[in-house]
C-alpha distance (Angstrom), angle and dihedral (degrees) to the residues before:
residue distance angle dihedral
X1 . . .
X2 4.00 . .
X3 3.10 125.6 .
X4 4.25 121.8 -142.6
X5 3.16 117.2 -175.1
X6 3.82 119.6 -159.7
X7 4.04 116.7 -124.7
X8 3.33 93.1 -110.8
X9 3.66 94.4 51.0
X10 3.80 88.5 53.7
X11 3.60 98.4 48.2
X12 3.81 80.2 53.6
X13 3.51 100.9 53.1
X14 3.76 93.6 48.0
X15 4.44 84.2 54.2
X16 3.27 93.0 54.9
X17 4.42 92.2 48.4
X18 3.87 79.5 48.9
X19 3.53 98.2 50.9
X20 3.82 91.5 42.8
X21 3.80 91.4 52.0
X22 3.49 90.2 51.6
X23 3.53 101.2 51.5
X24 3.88 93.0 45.9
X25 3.95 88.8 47.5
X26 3.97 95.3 54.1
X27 4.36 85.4 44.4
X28 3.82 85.2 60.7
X29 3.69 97.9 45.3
X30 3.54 90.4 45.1
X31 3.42 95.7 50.7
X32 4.01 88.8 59.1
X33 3.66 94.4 41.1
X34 3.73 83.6 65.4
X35 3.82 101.4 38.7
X36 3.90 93.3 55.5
X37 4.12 89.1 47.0
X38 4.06 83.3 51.7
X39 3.83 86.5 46.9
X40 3.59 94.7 45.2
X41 4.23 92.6 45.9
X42 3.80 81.0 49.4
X43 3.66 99.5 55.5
X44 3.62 88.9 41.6
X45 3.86 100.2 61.7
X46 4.18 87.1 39.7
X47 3.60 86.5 61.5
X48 3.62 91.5 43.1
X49 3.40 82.5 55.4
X50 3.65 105.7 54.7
X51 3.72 86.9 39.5
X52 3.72 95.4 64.3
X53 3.64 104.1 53.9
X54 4.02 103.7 31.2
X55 4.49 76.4 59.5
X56 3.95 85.3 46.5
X57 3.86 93.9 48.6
X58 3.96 82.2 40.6
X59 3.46 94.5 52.2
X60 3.77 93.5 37.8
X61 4.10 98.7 55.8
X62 3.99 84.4 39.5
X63 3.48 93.9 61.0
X64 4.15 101.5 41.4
X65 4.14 74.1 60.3
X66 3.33 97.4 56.5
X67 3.45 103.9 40.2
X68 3.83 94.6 41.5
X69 4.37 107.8 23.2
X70 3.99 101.5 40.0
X71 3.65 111.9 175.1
X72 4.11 90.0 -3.2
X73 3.49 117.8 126.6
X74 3.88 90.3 -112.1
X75 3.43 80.0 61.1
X76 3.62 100.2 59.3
X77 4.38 93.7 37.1
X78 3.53 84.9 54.9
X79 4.04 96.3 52.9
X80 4.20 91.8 35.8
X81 4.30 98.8 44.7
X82 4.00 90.3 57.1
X83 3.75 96.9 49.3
X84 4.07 91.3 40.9
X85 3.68 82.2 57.1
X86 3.72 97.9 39.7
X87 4.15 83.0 50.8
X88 3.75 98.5 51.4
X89 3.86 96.5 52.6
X90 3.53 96.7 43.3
X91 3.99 76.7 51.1
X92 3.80 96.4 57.1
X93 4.03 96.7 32.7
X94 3.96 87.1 63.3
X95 4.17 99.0 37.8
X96 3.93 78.1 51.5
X97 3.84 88.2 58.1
X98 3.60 88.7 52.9
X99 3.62 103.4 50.2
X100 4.34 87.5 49.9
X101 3.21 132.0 139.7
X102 4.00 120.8 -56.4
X103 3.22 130.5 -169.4
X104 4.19 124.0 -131.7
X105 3.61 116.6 -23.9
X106 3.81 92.7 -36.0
X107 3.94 95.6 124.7
């Protein structure tokens, strides 16, 4: 038994591969569209996270100073530390935004 397959019918055949191809190529790049936006949310509510309560322990240790060291010199470390910190990542998190990605030899 031999099989001869008209032109036609081949050109069809090799559509139809295409077409399958396709389809299963977009699924996968779909599929990691929506696992880095997941990853992304994710990373978003950890920092959230860590945001929150280093400011509440902030907040907390700045106010025993206040209420309890006015004019001291605990007083003024305790005001001057957070906002040195505060200051340096706000440094790096915008020289970071510099330094990105780039794409071919556009540098």
């Amino acid at each position: 038994m031999t099989i001869n397959p008209s032109p036609t019918q081949v050109v069809a055949a090799l559509g139809v591969l295409l077409v399958l191809l396709m389809m299963w190529r977009s699924g996968t790049r779909r599929g990691r569209r929506s696992a880095e936006a997941a990853h992304g949310a994710s990373r978003v509510a950890s920092l959230a996270g860590y945001l929150l309560g280093t400011a509440g322990i902030i907040i907390g240790v700045q106010w025993v100073a206040i209420t309890y060291a006015p004019g001291s010199t605990l007083f003024w470390v305790v005001l001057v530390v957070p906002a040195l910190i505060t200051a340096h990542a706000l440094t790096r998190a915008v020289t970071s935004l510099d330094s990105g990605y780039w794409r071919g030899d556009r540098r």
